[in-house]
N, C-alpha and C positions, 0 to 999 in steps of 0.2 A: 271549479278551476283546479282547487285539490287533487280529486281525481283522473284531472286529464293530464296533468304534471307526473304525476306519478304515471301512468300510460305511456307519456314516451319517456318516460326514462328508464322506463321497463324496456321498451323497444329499445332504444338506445344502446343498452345494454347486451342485449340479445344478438343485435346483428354484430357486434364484437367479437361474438362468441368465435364464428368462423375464422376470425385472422390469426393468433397464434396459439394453439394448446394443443401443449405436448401430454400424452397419455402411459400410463398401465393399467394393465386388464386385470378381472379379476372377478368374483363372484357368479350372480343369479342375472336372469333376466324379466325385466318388464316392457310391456309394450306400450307405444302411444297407439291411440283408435287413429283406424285407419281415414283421413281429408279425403275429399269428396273431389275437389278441383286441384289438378297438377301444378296452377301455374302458384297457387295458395298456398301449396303445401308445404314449403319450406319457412314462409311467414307463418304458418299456424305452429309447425312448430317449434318454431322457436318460441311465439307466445305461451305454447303449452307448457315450454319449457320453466318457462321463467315463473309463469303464471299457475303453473300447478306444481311440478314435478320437485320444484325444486325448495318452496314453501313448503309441500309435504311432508318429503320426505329426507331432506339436509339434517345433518344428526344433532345440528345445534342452530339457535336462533341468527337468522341473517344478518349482518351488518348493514348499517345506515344505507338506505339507496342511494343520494346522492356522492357518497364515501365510495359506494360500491361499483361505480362505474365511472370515476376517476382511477381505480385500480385496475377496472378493466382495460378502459382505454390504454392503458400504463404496462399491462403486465400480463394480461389474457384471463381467464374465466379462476384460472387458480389463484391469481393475486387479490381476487374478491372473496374467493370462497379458500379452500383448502389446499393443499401444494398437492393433495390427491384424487382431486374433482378434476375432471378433465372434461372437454369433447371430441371423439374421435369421427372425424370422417369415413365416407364408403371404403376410400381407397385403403387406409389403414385398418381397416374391418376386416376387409379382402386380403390383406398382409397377417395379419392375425391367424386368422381361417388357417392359409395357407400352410402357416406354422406349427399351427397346433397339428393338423393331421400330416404333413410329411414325413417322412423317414430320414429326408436326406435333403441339403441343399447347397447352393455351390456358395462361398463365401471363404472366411478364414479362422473359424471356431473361434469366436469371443461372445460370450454372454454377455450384454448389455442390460443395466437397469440405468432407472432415473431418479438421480440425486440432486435435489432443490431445483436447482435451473438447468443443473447439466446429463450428461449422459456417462456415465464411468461405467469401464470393465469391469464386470464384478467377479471372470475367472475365464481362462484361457484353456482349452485343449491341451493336453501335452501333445508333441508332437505334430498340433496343428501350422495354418501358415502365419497366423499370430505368434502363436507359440516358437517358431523359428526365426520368422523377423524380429523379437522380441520384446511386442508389445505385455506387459503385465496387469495382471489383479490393479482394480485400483487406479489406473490410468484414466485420464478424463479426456474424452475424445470429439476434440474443439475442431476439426474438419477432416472434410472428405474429398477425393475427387478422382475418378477414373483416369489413367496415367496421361493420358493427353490435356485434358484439361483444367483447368484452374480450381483451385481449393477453395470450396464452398463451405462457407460457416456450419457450426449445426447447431448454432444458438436458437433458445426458441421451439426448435424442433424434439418432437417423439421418439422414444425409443424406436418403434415402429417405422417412422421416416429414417431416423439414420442407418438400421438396419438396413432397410430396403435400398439405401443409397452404398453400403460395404458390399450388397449382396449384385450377383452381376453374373455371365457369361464363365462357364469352367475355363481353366487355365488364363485367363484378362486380369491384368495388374490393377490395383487400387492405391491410390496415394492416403493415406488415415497422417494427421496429425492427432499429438496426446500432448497432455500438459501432464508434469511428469515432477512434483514438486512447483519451483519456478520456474523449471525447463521449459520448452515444445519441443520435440520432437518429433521430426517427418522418416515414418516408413514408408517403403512401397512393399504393397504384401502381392503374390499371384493366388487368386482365387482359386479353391479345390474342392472337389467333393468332399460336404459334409454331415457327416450319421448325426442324426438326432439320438441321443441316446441318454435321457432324461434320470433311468436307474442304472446301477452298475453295482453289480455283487461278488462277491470270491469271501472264502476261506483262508482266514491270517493262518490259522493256526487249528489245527482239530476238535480246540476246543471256543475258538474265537471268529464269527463270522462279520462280515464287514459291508456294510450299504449304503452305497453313497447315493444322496437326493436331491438335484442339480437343479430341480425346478418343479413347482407342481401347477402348470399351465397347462395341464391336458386333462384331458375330459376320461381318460384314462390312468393319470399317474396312480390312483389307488391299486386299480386290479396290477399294474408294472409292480409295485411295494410285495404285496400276496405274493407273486409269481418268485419275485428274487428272492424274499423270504423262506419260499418254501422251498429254496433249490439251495439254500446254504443253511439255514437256522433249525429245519423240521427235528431235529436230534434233540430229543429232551434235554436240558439242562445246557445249550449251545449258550453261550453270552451274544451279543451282539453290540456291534460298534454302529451307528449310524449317524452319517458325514451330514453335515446342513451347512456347512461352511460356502458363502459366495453364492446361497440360495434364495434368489428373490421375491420368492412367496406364491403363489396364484388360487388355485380358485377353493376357496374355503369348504366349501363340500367332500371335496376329495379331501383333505387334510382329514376332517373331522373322521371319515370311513377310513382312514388309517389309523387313527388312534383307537376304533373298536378292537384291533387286532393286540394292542397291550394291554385292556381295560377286562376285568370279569366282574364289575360291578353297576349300575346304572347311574354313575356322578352324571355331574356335571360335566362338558365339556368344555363351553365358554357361557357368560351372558352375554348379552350385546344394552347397548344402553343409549339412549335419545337425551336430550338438553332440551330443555321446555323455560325461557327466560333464565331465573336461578335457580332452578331446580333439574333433576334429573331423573329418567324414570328408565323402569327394565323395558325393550325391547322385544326381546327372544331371551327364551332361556333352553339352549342346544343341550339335551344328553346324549349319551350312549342309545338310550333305548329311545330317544326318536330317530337317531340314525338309522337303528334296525328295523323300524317300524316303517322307515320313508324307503328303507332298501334294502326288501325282503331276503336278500342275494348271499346278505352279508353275514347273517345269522351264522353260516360256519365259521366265519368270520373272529366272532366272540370271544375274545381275552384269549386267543390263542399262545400270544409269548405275554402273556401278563404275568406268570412266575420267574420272567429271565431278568439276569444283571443286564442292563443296558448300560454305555457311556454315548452320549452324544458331542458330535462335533460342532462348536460353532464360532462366527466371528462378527465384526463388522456389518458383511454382507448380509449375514442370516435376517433375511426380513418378513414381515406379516406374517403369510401362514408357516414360515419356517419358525418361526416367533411361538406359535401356536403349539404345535408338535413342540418341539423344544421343553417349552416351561410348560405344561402339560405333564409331561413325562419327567421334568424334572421335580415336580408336586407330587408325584408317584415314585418317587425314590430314585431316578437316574441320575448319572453324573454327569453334568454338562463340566466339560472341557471346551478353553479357547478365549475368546475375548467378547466383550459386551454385544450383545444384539444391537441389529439396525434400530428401534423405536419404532416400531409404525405398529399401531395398534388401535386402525380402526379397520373399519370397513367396508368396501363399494360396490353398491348394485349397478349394471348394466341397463339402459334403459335406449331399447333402441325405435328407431323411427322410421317413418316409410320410407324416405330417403335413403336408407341405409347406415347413416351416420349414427353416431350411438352417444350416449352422456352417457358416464362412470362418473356416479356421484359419489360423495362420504353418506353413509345412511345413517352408521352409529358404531360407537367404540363400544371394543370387546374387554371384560373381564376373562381373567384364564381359570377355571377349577369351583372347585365350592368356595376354594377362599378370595375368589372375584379377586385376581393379582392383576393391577393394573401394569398397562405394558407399554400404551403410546406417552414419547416422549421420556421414556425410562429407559425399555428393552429389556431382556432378562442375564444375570450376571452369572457368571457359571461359577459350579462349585470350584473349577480347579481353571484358575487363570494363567494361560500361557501365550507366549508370541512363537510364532513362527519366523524363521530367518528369513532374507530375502533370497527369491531364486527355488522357495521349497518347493516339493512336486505335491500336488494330493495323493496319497496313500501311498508314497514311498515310506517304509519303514525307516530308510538310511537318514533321511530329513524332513521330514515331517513329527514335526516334533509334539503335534499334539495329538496324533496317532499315537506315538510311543506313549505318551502318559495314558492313554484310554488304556493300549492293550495291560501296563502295568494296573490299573485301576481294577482291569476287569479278572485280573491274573491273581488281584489282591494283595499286590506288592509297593502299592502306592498310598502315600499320607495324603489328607483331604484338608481344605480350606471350603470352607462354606460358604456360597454366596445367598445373594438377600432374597431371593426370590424360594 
């Protein structure tokens, strides 16, 4: 009787999964084997899900079943498990895709992540059609709705779904509410062609080069890193400023093969770590020299600017693998300038299904460096704490005020405060 109670309230659980959760993307992938019978196959896996994937490979022991889908019922697959376990449907899969390899898409340049339940701007184009109707950094954007019709929630919903709900027909109007403090706020933005453009590089000054890293969701952001690099920094002894500010993190591989390009020694890069009852045990332990060994490509790669000053930019936004990169390079002598890191310091494998749909689990939280610096629910503290005013541009020199302390930093004209990390 034991075991059949538990049976359906595994079931029970499972078909839950489909009604509300919201996702971000991020790591490796695994597969489910591929069901035999069509009409089975989304019953099987959801049992797979529950019944193997998620037993296995969850970075910490499960909570109570019967607890655990009162919360589902209540709040979706994340209120049982982590605020970073998701399930993503085909169609948000196919929105993803789309993403990752575009150049361009019509919209109003806002980056969007996902914060506890909601969806906030984490940074605005200059120049864009946000950026001109005046939606800001940091805005939480509570609906949507194309000009003629009625403003639909986006509670509940995915980065990926609200997205796709701003994104729409070049020159077509979009109504966005934001909550804005205690405010809302209704814009109507006209949609416009919009460049993906992930890196962004230039020359402050002859001896000062500057890289900004808006996102690392592509299956390419490393080699985009190499390329701007070597088109601003290749002059021996160049400092570099690199921006992480409003950067949501993505997929950990690429991160880790841009940190080969500061490193000229074989550390450590992260551990990763499991929860087994009260105890915890190492997962993976990522170095330099299994990056170059998993991607033989990279070996020119090898602690190329590992004797340069670096200052790092970061804030709030800065999250997961920006987290990464960051305090990384801050345990290597850089100076992180800006305000406290986002906290999220674990992290999710991809586990897709023959349906399409995919679970982005927690597998296990990361340690940073040989001295294992814990990050989730902390974040990393920068040596030189500063706010930015409202209204600042990124990488205006005239207000951007945490550019100005890097370039001073990196000029050697700037006093230091320490942070803990």
């Amino acid at each position: 009787m034991k075991k059949r109670r538990l049976w359906l309230l595994t079931l029970l659980l499972a078909l839950v999964l489909f009604l509300s959760l919201p996702a971000y993307s991020k790591e490796s992938d695994f597969h489910y084997p591929n069901f035999s019978s069509e009409k089975s196959q989304a019953l099987e896996e959801i049992l797979y899900i529950f019944g193997y994937l998620i037993p296995k490979y969850y970075y910490k022991p499960l909570p109570n079943i019967d607890e655990c889908v009162q919360k589902v019922l209540n709040g979706g697959l994340a209120a049982c498990l982590d605020k970073n376990s998701r399930y993503l449907p085909k169609s948000q899969m196919d929105e993803r895709a789309w993403e990752e390899n575009d150049d361009e898409y019509f919209g109003i340049g806002a980056t969007l992540m996902k914060d506890c339940d909601s969806v906030l701007v984490s940074s605005v184009e200059e120049n864009s059609p946000a950026y001109v109707a005046g939606i800001m950094a940091r805005d939480l954007i509570v609906g949507v709705s194309d000009a003629s019709h009625a403003i639909q929630s986006t509670s509940g919903k995915s980065v990926y779904e609200v997205a796709a709900m701003i994104r729409g027909p070049k020159d077509s109007f979009v109504n966005i509410v934001v909550r804005r403090g205690d405010a809302e706020i209704n814009f109507q933005v006209q949609r416009k062609a919009i460049p993906v453009k992930l890196v962004e590089s230039r020359l402050i000054s002859p001896e000062i080069s500057y890289v900004s890293i808006k996102s690392f969701d592509s299956f390419s952001i490393s080699q985009k890193v190499n390329s701007a690099l070597n088109g601003v920094a290749a002059k021996p002894g160049t400092r570099i400023v690199i921006d992480l500010r409003d950067n949501p993190g993505g997929f950990l591989r690429e991160t880790m093969k841009i940190l080969v390009l500061f490193e000229n020694k074989p550390r450590n890069i992260l551990v990763t770590e499991r929860k087994y009852l009260n105890s915890s045990y190492v997962d993976s332990v990522n170095t330099v020299a299994d990056m170059i060994y998993d991607y033989p490509a990279i070996l020119s790669w090898f602690g190329k600017y590992s004797d340069r000053k670096i200052a790092v930019l970061v804030n709030g936004n800065s999250a997961s693998s920006a987290e990464i990169l960051a305090g990384y390079l801050q345990q290597k002598g850089a100076t992180l300038i800006g305000e406290q890191t986002y906290k999220k310091g674990t992290v999710q494998t991809d586990f897709h299904g023959a349906s399409g749909g995919t679970l982005h689990l927690t597998t296990a939280e990361y340690l940073l460096g040989n001295s294992k610096v814990k990050v989730d629910g902390i974040g990393i503290t920068p040596n030189v704490i500063i706010k930015n005013p409202d209204g600042w541009v990124r990488g205006d020199t005239a207000n951007d005020l945490q550019l100005q302390k890097a370039i001073e930093v990196l000029s050697g004209s700037a006093t230091l405060t320490t942070g803990n990390n």
